[in-house]
NUPA-718232 format. One record per residue (C-alpha): residue number from 1; residue in three letters; x negated, y negated, z. Coordinates in nm, 3 decimals, decimal comma, always signed. Layout:
// NUPA-718232
<atom i="NUM" aa="ALA" east="X" north="Y" up="Z"/>
...
//
This chain:
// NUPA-718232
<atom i="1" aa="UNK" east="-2,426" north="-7,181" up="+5,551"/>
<atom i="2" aa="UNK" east="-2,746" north="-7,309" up="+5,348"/>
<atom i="3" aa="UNK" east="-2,674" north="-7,365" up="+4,996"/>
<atom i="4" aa="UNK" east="-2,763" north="-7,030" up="+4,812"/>
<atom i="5" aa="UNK" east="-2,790" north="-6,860" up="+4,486"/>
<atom i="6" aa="UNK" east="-2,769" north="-6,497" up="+4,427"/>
<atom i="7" aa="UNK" east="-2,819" north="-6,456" up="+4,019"/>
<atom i="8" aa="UNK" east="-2,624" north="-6,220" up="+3,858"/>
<atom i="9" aa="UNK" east="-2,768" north="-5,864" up="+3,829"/>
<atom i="10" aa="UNK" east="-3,103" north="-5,938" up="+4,056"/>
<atom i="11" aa="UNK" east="-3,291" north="-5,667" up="+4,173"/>
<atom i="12" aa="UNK" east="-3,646" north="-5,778" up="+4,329"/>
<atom i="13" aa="UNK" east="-3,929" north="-5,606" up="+4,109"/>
<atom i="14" aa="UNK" east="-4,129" north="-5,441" up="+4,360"/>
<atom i="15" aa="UNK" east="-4,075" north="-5,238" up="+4,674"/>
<atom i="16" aa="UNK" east="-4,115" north="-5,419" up="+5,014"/>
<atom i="17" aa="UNK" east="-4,444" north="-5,266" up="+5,035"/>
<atom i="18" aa="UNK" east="-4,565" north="-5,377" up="+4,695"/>
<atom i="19" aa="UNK" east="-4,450" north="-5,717" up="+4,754"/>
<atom i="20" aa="UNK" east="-4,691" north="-5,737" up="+5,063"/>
<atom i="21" aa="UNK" east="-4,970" north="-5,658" up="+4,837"/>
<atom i="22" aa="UNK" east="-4,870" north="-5,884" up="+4,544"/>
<atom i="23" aa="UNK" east="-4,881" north="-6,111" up="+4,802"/>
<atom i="24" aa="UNK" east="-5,192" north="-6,071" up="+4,942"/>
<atom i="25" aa="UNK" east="-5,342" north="-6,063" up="+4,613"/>
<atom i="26" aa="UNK" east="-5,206" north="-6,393" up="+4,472"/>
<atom i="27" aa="UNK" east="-5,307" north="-6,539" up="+4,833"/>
<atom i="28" aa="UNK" east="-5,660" north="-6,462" up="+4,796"/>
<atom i="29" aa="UNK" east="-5,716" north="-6,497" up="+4,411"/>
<atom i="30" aa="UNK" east="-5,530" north="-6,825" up="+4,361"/>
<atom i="31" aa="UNK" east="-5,756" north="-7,007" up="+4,612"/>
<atom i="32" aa="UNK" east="-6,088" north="-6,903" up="+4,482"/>
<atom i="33" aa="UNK" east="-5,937" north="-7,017" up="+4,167"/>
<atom i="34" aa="UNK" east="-5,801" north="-7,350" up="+4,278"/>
<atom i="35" aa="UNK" east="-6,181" north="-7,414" up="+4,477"/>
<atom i="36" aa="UNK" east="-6,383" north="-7,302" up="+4,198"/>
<atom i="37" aa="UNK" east="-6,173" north="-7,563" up="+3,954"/>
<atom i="38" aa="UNK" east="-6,236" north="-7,860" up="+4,205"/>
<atom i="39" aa="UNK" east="-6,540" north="-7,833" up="+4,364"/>
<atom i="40" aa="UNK" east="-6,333" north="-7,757" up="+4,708"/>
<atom i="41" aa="UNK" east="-6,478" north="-7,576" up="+4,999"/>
<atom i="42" aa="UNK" east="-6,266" north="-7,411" up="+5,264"/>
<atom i="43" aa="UNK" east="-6,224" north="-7,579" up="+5,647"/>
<atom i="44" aa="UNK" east="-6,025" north="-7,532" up="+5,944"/>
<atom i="45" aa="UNK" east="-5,729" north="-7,759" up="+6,042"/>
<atom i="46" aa="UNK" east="-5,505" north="-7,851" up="+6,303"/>
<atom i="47" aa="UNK" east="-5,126" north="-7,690" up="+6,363"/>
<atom i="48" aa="UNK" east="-5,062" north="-8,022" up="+6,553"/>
<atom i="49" aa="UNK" east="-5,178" north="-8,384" up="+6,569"/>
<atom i="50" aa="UNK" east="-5,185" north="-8,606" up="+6,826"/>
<atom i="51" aa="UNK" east="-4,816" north="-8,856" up="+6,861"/>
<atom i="52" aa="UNK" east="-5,005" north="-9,162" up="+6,862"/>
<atom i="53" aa="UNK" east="-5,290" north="-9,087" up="+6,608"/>
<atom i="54" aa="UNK" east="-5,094" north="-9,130" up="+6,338"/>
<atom i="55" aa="UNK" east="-5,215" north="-8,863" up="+6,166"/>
<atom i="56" aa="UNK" east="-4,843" north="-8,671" up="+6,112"/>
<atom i="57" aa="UNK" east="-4,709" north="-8,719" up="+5,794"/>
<atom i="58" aa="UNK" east="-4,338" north="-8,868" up="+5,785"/>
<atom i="59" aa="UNK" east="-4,223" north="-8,772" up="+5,487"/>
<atom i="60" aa="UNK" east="-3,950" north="-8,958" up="+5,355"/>
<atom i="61" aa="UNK" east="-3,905" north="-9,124" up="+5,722"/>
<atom i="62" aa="UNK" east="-3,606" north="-8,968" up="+5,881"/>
<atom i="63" aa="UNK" east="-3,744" north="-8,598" up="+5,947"/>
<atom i="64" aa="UNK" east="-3,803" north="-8,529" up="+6,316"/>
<atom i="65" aa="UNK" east="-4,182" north="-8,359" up="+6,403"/>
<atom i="66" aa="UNK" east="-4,165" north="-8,119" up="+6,629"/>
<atom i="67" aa="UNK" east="-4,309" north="-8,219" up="+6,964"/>
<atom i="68" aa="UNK" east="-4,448" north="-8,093" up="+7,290"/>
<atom i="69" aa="UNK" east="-4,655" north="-8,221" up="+7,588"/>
<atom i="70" aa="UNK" east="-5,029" north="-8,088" up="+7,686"/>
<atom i="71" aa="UNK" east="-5,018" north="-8,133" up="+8,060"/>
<atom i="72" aa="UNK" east="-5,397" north="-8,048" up="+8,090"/>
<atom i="73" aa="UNK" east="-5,454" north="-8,220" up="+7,787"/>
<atom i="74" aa="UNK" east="-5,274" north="-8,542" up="+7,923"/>
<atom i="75" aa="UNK" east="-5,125" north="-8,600" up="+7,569"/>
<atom i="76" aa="UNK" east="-4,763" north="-8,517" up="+7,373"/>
<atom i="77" aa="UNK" east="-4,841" north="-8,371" up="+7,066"/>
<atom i="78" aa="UNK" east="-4,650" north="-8,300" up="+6,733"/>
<atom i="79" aa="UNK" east="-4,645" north="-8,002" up="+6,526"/>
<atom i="80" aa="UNK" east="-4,804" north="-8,128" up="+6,159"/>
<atom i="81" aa="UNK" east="-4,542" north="-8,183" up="+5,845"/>
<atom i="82" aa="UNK" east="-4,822" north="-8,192" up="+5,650"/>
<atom i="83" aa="UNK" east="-5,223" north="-8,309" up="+5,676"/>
<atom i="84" aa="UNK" east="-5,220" north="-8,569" up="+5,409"/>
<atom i="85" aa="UNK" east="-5,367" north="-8,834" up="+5,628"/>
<atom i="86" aa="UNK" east="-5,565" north="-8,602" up="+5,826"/>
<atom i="87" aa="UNK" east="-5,751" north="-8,398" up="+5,545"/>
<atom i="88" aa="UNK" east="-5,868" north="-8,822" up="+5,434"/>
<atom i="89" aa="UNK" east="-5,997" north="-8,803" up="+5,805"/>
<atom i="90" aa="UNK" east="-6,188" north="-8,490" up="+5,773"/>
<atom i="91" aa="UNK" east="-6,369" north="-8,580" up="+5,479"/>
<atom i="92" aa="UNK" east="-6,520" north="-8,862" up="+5,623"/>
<atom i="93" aa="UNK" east="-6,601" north="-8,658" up="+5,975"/>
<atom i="94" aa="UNK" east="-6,760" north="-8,382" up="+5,807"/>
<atom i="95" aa="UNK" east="-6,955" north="-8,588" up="+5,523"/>
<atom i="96" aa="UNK" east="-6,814" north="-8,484" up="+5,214"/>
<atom i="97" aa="UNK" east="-7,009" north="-8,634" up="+4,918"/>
<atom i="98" aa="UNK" east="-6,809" north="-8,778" up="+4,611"/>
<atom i="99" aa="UNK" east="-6,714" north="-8,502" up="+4,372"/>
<atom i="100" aa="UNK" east="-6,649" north="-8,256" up="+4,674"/>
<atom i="101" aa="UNK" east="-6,344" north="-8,175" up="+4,852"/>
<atom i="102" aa="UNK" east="-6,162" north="-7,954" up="+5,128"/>
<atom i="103" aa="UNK" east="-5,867" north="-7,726" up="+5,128"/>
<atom i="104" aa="UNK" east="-5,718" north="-7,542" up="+5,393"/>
<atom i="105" aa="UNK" east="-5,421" north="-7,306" up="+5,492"/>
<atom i="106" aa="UNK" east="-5,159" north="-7,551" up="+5,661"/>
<atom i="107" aa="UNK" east="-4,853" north="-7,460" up="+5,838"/>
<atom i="108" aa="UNK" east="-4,596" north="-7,670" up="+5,932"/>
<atom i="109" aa="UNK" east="-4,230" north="-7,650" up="+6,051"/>
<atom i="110" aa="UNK" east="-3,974" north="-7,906" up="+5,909"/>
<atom i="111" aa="UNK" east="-3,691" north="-7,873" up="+6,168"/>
<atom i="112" aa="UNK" east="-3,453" north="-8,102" up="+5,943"/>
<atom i="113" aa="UNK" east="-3,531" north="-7,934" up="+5,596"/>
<atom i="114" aa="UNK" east="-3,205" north="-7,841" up="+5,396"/>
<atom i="115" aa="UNK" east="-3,247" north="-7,489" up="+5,385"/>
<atom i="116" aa="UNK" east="-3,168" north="-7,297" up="+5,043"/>
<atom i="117" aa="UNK" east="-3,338" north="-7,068" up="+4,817"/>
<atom i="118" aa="UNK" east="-3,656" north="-7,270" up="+4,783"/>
<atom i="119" aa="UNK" east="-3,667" north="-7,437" up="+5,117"/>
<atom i="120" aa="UNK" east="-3,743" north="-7,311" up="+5,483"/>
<atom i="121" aa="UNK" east="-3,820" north="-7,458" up="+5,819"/>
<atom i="122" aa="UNK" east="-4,098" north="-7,299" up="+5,807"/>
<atom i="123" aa="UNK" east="-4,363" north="-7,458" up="+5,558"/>
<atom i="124" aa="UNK" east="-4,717" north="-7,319" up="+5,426"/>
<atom i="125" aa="UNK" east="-4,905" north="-7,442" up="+5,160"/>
<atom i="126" aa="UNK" east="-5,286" north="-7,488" up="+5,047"/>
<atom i="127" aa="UNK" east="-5,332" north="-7,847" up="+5,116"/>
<atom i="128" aa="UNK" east="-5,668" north="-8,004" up="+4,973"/>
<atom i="129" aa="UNK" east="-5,814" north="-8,287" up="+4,968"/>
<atom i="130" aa="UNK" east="-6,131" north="-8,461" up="+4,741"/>
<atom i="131" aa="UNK" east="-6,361" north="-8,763" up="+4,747"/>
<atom i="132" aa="UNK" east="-6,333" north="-8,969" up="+4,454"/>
<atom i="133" aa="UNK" east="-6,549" north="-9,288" up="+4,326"/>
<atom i="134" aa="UNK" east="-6,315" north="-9,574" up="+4,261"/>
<atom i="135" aa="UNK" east="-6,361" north="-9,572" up="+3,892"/>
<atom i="136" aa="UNK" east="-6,191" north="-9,209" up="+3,928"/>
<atom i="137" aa="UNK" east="-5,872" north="-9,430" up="+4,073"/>
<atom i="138" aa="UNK" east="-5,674" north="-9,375" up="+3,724"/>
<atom i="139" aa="UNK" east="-5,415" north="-9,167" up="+3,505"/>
<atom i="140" aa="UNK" east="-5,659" north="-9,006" up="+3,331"/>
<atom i="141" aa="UNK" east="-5,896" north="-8,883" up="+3,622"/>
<atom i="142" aa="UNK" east="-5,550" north="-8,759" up="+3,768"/>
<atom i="143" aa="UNK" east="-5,386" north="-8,565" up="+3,457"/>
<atom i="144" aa="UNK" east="-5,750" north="-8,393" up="+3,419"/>
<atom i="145" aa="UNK" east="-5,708" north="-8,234" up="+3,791"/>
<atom i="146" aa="UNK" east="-5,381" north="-8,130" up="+3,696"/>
<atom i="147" aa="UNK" east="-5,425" north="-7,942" up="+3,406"/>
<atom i="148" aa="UNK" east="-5,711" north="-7,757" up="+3,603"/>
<atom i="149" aa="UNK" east="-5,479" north="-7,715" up="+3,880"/>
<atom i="150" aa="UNK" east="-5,238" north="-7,541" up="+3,614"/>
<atom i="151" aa="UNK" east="-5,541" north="-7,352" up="+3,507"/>
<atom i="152" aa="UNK" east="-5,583" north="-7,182" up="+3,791"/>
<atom i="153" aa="UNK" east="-5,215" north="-7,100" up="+3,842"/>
<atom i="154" aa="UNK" east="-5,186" north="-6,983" up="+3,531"/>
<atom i="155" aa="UNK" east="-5,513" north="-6,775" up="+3,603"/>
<atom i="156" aa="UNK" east="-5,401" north="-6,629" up="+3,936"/>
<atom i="157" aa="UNK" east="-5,049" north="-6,510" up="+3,715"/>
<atom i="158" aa="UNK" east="-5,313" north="-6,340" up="+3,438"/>
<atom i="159" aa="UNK" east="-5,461" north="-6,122" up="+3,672"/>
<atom i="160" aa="UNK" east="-5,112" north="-6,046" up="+3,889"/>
<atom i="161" aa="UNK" east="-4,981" north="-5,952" up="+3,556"/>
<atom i="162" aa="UNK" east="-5,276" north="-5,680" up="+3,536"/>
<atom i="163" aa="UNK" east="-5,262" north="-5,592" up="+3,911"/>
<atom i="164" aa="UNK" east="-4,903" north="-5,488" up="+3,878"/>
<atom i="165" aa="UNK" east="-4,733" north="-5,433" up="+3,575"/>
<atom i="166" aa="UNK" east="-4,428" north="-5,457" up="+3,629"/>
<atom i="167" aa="UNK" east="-4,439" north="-5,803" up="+3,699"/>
<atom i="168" aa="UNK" east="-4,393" north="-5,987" up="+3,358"/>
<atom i="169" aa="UNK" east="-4,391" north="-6,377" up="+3,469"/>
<atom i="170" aa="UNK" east="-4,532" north="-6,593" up="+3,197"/>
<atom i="171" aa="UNK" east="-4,650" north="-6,998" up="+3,258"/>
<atom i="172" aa="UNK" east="-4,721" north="-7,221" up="+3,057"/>
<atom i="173" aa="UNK" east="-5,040" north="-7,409" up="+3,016"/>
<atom i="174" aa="UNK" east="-4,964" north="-7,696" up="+2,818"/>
<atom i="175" aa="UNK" east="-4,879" north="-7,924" up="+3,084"/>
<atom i="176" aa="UNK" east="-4,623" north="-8,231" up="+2,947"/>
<atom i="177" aa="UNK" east="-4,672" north="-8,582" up="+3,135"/>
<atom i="178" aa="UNK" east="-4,382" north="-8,846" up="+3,185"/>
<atom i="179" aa="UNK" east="-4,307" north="-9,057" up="+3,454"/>
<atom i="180" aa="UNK" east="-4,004" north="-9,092" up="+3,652"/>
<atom i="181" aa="UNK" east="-3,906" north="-9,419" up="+3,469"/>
<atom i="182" aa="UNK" east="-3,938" north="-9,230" up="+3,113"/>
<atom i="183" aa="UNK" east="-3,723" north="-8,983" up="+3,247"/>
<atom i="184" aa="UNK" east="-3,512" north="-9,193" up="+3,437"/>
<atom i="185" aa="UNK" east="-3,438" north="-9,389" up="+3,091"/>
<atom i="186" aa="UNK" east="-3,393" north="-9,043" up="+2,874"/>
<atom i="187" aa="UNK" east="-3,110" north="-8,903" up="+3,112"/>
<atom i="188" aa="UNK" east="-2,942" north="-9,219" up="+3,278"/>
<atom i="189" aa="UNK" east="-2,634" north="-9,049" up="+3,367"/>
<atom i="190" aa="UNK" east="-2,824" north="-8,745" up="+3,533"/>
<atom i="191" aa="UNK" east="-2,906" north="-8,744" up="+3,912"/>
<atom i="192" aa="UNK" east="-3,299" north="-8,664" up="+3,922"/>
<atom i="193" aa="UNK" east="-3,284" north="-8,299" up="+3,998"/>
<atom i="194" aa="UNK" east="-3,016" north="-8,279" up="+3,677"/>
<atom i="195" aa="UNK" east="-3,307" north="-8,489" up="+3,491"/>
<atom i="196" aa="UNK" east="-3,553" north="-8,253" up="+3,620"/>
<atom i="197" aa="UNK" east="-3,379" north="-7,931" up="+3,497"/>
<atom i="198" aa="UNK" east="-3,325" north="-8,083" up="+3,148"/>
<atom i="199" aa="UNK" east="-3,661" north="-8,173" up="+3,126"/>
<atom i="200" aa="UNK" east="-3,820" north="-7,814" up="+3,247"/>
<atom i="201" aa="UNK" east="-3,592" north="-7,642" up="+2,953"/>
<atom i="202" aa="UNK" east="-3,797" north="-7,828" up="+2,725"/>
<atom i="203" aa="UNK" east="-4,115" north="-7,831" up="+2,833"/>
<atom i="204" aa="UNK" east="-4,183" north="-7,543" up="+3,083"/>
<atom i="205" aa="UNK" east="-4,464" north="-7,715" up="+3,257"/>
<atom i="206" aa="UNK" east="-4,465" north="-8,078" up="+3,356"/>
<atom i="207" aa="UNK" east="-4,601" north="-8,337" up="+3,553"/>
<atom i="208" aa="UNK" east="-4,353" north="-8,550" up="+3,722"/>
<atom i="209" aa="UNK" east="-4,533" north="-8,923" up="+3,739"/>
<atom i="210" aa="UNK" east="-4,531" north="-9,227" up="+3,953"/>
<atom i="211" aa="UNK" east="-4,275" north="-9,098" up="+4,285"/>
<atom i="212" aa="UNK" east="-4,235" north="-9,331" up="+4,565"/>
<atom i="213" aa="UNK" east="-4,120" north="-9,675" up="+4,449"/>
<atom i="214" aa="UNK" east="-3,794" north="-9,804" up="+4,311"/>
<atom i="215" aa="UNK" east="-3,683" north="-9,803" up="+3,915"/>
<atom i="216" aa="UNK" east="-3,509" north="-9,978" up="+3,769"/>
<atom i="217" aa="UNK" east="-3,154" north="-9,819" up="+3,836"/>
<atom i="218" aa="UNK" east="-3,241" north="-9,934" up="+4,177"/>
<atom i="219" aa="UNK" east="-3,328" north="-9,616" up="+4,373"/>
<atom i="220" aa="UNK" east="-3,654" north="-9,404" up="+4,389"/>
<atom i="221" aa="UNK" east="-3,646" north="-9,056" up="+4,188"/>
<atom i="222" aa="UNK" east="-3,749" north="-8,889" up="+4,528"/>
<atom i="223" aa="UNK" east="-3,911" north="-9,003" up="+4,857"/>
<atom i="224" aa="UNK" east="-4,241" north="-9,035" up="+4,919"/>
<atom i="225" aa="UNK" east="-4,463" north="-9,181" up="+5,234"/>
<atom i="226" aa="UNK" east="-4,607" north="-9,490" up="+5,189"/>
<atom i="227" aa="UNK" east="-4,918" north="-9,410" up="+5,318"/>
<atom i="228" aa="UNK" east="-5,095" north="-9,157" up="+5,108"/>
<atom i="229" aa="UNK" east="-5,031" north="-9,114" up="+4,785"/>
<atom i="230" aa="UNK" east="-5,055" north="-9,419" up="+4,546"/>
<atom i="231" aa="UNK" east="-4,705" north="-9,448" up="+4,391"/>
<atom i="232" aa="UNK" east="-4,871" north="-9,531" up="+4,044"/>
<atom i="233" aa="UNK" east="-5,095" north="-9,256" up="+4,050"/>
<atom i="234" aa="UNK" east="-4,949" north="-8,925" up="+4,142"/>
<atom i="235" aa="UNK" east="-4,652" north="-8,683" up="+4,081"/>
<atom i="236" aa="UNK" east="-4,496" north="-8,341" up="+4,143"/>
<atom i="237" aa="UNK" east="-4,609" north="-8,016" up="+3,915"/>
<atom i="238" aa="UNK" east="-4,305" north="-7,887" up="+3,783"/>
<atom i="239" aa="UNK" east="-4,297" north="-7,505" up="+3,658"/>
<atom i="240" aa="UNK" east="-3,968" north="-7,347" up="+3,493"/>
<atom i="241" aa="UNK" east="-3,815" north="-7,072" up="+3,716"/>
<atom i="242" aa="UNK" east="-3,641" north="-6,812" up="+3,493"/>
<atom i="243" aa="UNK" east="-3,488" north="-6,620" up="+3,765"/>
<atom i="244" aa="UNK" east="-3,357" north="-6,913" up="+3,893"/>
<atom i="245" aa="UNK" east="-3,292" north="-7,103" up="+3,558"/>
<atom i="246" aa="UNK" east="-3,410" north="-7,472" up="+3,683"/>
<atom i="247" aa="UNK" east="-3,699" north="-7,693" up="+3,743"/>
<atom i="248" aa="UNK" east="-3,957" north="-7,537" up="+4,042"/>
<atom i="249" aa="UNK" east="-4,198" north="-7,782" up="+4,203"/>
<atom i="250" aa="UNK" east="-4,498" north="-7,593" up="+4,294"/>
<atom i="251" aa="UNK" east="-4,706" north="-7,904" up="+4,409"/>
<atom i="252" aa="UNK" east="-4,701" north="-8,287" up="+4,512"/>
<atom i="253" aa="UNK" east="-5,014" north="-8,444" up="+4,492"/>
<atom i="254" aa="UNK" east="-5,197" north="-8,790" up="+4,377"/>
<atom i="255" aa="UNK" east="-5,443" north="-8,989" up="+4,442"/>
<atom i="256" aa="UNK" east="-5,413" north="-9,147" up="+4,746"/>
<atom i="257" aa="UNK" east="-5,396" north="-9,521" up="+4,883"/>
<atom i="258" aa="UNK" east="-5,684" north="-9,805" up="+4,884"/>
<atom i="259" aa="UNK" east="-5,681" north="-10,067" up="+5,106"/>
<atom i="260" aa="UNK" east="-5,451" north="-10,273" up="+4,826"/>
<atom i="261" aa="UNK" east="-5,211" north="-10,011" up="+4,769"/>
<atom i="262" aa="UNK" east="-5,165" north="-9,908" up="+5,121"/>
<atom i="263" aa="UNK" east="-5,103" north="-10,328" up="+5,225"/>
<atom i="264" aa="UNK" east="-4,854" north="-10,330" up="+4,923"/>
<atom i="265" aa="UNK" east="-4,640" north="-9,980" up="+5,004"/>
<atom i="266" aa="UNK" east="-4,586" north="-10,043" up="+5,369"/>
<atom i="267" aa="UNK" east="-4,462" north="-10,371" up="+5,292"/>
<atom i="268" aa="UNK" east="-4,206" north="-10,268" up="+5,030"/>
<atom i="269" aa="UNK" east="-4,148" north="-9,922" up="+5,284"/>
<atom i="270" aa="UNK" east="-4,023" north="-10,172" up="+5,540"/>
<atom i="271" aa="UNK" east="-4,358" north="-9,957" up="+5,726"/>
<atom i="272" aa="UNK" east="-4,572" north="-10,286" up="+5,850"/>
<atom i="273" aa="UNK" east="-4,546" north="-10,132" up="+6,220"/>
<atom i="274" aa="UNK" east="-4,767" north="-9,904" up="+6,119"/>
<atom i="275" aa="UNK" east="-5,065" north="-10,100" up="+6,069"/>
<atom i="276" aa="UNK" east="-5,183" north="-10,073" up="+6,409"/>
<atom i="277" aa="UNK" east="-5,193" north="-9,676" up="+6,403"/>
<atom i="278" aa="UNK" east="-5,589" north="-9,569" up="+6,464"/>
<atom i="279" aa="UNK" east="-5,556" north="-9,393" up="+6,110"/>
<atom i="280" aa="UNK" east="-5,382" north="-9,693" up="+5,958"/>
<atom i="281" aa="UNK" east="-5,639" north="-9,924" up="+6,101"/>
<atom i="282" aa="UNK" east="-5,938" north="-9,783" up="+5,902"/>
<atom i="283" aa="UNK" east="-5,767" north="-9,745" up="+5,597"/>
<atom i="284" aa="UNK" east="-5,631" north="-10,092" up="+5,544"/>
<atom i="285" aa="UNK" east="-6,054" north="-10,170" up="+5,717"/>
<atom i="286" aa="UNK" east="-6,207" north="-10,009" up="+5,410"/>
<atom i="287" aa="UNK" east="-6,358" north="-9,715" up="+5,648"/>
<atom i="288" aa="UNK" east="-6,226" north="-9,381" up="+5,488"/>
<atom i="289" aa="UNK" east="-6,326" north="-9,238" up="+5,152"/>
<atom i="290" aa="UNK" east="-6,138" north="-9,304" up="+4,842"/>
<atom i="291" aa="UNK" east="-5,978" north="-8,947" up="+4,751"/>
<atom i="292" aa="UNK" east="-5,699" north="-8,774" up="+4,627"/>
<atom i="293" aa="UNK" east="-5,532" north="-8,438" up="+4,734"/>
<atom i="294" aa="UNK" east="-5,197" north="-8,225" up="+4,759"/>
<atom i="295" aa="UNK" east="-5,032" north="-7,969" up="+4,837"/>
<atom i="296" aa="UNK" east="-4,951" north="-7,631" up="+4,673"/>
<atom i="297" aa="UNK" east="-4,661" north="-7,427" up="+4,797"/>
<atom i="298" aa="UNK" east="-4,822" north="-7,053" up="+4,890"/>
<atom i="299" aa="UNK" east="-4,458" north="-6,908" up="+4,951"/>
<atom i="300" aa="UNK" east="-4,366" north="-7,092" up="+4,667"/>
<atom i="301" aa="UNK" east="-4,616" north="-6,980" up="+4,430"/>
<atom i="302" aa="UNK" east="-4,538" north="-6,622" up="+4,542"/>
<atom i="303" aa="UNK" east="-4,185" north="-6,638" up="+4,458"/>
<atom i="304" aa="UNK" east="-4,245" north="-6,803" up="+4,095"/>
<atom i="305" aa="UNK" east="-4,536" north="-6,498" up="+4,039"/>
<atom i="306" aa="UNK" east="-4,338" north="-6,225" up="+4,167"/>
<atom i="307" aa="UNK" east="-3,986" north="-6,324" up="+3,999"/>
<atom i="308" aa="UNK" east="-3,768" north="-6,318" up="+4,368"/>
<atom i="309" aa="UNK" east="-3,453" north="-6,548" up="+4,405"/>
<atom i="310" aa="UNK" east="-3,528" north="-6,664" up="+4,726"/>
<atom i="311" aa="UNK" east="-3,836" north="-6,756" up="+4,943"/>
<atom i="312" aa="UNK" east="-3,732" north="-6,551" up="+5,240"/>
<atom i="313" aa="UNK" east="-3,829" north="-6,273" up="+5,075"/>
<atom i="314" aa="UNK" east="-4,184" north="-6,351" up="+5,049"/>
<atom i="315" aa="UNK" east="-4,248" north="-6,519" up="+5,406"/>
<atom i="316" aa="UNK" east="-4,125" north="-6,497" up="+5,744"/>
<atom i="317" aa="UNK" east="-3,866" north="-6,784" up="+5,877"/>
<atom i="318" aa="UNK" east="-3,500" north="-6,824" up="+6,007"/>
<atom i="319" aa="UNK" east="-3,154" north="-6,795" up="+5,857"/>
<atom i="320" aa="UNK" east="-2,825" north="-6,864" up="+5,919"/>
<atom i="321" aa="UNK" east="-2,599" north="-6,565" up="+5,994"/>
<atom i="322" aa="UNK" east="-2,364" north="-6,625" up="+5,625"/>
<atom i="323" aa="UNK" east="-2,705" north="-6,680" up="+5,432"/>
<atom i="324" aa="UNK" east="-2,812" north="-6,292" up="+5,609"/>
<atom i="325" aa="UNK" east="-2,503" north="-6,107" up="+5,537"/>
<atom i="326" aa="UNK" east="-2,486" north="-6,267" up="+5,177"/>
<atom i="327" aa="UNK" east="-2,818" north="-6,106" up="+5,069"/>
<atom i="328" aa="UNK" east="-2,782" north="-5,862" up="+5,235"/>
<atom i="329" aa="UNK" east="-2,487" north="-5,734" up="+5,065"/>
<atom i="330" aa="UNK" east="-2,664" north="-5,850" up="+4,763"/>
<atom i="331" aa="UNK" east="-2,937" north="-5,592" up="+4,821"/>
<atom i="332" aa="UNK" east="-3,216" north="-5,885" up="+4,901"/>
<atom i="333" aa="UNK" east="-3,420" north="-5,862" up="+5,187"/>
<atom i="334" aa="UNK" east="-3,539" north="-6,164" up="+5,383"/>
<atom i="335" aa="UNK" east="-3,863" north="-6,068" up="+5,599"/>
//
């Protein structure tokens, strides 16, 4: 059975029908929000990559891509965990200028996710993706895009609260930066998902800095590919979840690897074999754009919005039989 939470004395806010609106509505008026706040325009992209392009994203390295042959094709192919690498691809391809960016509806399936009330095999999020110059390649380029990434959350939750009101979810704006040393150092005796929830009942928005590399207790606060974000320059938004009374990451994001970075991470990643990957090969060659990007759970900013306990009841995916009878009996309905 997936590890699961049933609050005492939850009762989902709307009706099954509602909730398919409320939805809808966040769907559409959170990404108008998000693209009018960074310049992003919306493109098509792939549900799988190519094995050998090296365009997958591995995540922390052990999770196993889905993957299938094209006979006709003459290629295997693997379903996408995510389009980090490939949304760096596109903006090159379809001549983005700096200043401009992408975003696009992704959907991925994580076979080897530990299911629970936040995570599902089945993944969606609005991933995006921006050109920057290289004098944008710095803390304070990066905690700008985040508060006006918060901004439009906190917009899109504004209007939901007008739409239906009934829903009574309230963000906060004021977004409070520390990096996962700082917080490593304030709550030594706390694993990072303790340090996270101590942190969140502080400050009820916050952006988690610097995720990839080591600190100095000798393990990284969570895992992160070495090849796309810059472990120095980019982080996790954190939102408090009241329903759920703990820390709720709504989006990873950062700006993503140089040439220098890249050499350096897949060298202390233990990664060098992937230098010789087609993406890999341009990168580390100087022939991409400089950018930065993320992702923003959709399912995930449904559930924070809308108040449910658990993200099967705002998206379609699989469940274990206990999981099914529990909220069941609980009155919660997973689609």
């Amino acid at each position: 059975m997936s590890k699961l939470i049933i609050p005492q004395g939850y009762k989902a806010s709307l009706s099954v029908y509602e909730l398919q609106r409320a939805i809808e509505f966040i769907k559409s008026n959170f990404q108008v929000n998000l693209s009018n706040a960074l310049n992003l325009r919306r493109v098509s992209a792939p549900l799988f990559v190519e094995e050998n392009s090296g365009l997958n994203d591995n995540l922390n390295g052990y999770e196993r891509p889905v993957g299938f042959d094209i006979p006709d094709v003459g290629i295997d192919a693997q379903v996408v965990h995510s389009l980090a690498k490939w949304k760096r691809l596109a903006l090159k391809r379809y001549e983005f200028n700096v200043g401009k960016g992408l975003f696009t509806d992704m959907n991925a399936i994580r076979r080897d996710e530990e299911v629970d009330n936040l995570h599902s095999v089945y993944v969606d999020q609005w991933d995006w993706e921006k050109v920057i110059s290289r004098e944008d390649r710095n803390e304070a380029y990066l905690r700008r895009t985040v508060r006006d990434i918060v901004g439009a959350v906190c917009e899109t939750n504004d209007a939901l609260g007008v739409a239906f009101p009934s829903l009574h979810t309230k963000l906060d704006r004021e977004v409070y930066f520390i990096t996962t040393q700082e917080l490593e150092d304030r709550y030594p005796d706390l694993s990072p998902k303790q340090r996270e929830n101590e942190i969140l009942r502080e400050h009820h928005t916050v952006f988690l800095m610097q995720i990839g590399g080591k600190l100095r207790s000798g393990a990284p606060h969570d895992g992160r590919a070495p090849d796309y974000d810059d472990w120095a320059l980019n982080g996790d938004i954190l939102m408090w979840n009241p329903v759920l009374e703990s820390a709720f990451e709504i989006s990873s994001m950062g700006i993503r690897v140089d040439e220098e970075s890249l050499d350096r991470q897949l060298t202390l990643a233990g990664c060098d074999d992937r230098r010789n990957l087609p993406f890999h090969k341009m990168l580390l060659a100087g022939e991409l754009p400089l950018t930065m990007g993320g992702g923003i759970g959709q399912s995930r900013l449904c559930m924070l919005m809308i108040g449910t306990c658990h993200i099967g009841e705002v998206q379609s995916s699989l469940w274990d039989p206990e999981t099914v009878k529990a909220c069941a009996e609980a009155g919660i309905l997973l689609l």
